[in-house]
N, C-alpha and C positions, 0 to 999 in steps of 0.2 A: 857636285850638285849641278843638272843642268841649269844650261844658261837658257833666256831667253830672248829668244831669235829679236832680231833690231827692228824687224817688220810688226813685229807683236803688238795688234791694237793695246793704246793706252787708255784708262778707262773714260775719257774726254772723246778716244777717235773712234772707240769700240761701237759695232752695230747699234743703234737705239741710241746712245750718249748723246746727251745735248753739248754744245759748243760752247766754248768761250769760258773765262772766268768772271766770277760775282766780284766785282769791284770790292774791296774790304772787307772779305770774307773769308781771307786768314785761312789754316786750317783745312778748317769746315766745308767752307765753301767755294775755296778755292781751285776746286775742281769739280764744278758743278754734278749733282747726282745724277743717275744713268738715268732714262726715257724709263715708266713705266713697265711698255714692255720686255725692255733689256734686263732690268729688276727684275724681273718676274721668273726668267727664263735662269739667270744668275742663281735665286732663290732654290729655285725649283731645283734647280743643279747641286747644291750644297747640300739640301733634303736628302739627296738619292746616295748622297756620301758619306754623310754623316748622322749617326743619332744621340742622345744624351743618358744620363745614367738613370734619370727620372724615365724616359719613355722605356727604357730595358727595362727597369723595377716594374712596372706597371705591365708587362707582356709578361712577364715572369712570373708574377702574381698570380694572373688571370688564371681560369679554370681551362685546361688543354693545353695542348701545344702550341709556345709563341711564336713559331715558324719559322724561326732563325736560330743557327749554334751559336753562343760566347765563347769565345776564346781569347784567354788572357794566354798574351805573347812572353810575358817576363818572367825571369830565372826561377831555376825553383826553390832559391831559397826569398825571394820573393814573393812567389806562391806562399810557402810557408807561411810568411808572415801574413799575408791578409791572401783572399780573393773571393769573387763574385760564388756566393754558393752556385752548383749546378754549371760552372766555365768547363770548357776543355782547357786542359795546360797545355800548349805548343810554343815552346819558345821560338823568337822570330829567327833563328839560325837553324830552327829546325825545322820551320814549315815546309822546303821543299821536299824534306826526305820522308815525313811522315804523316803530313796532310790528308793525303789519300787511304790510311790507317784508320785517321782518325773524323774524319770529317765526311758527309752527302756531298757530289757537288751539286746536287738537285737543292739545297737547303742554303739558303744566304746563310754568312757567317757575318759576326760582328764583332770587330778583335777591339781590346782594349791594353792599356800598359797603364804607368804608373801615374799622370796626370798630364794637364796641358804644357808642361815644359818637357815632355818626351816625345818624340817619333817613334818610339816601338810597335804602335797600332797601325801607324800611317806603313811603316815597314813589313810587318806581317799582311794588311791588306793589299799593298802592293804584291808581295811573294804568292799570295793568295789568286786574288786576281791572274798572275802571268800562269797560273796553273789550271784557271777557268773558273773559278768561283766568284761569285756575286758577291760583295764584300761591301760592307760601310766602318766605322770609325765609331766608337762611343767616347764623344767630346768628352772631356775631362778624366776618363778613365779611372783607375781606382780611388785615388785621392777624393776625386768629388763624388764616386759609389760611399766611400765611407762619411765623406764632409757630412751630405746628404741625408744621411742617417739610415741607410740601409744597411740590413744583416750579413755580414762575412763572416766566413771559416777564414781561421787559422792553424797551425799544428795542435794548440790547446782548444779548438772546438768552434761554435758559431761565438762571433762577438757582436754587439750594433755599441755605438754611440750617439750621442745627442745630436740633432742636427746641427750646424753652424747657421745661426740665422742670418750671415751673410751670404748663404748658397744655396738654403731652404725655407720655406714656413715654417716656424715653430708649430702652431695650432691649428693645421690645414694640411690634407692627407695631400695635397698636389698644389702646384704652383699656380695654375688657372692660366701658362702661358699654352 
């Protein structure tokens, strides 16, 4: 894992960061939030990296093309077991050798695995990326594509289940975030 250089602004000394700590503010507070604009620019950075399984559903939906390929990175018997109707399968061991097979690099890609305790997305987009492709991350990956309540194929055919109302609305087509 790289390390991080000793000189590495910390988020107190980083461009914009206000100074000092909140007196009994624990936690929280104890390392005062960054300047507006440093937020801003942070935000705007994490957007350009990452998207959610809710914003894919919703492009996927849509009438055309969503303007970017899915591709799910994990095995294929992982495949089997669920994945994103409409994904490329490229497992992350094999994006180098067949990426260009399979993939525009004119067309962002947006790789996913198996949920927020995995790097298989973060690892496919990095392999992706070093090969020239525009690449983001779908935060939660399959786990929350299914939590969610959206339709996957498996080897026995398309399945949905019920949403988790800890991860979606039950009675509202979108979250209103």
């Amino acid at each position: 894992m790289p390390q991080i250089p000793a000189s590495a602004p910390t988020p107190a000394s980083a461009p914009g960061a206000t100074s000092g700590t909140v007196p009994g503010a624990g936690g929280v507070l104890g390392v005062p939030p960054a300047a507006p604009e440093a937020a801003a620019a942070y935000f705007a950075a994490s957007l350009a990296f990452h998207t959610d399984a809710s914003d894919v559903a919703a492009a996927l939906a849509a009438e055309g093309d969503p303007g970017f390929a899915l591709l799910d990175s994990r095995s294929a018997e992982a495949w089997d077991q669920g994945h994103v109707p409409g994904a490329v399968h490229l497992p992350t061991a094999l994006v180098p050798e067949r990426a260009e097979l399979l993939l525009d690099k004119a067309v962002p890609v947006v790789t996913y695995c198996w949920g927020p305790g995995c790097d298989g997305a973060t690892r496919a987009a990095l392999a992706l990326s070093r090969l020239g492709y525009r690449v983001k991350t779908m935060l939660g990956g399959f786990e929350y594509w299914a939590r969610e309540g959206f339709p996957y194929e498996t080897a026995e055919g398309l399945r949905r289940q019920d949403a988790d109302p800890l991860t979606a609305p039950v009675a509202a087509a979108a979250c209103g975030c």
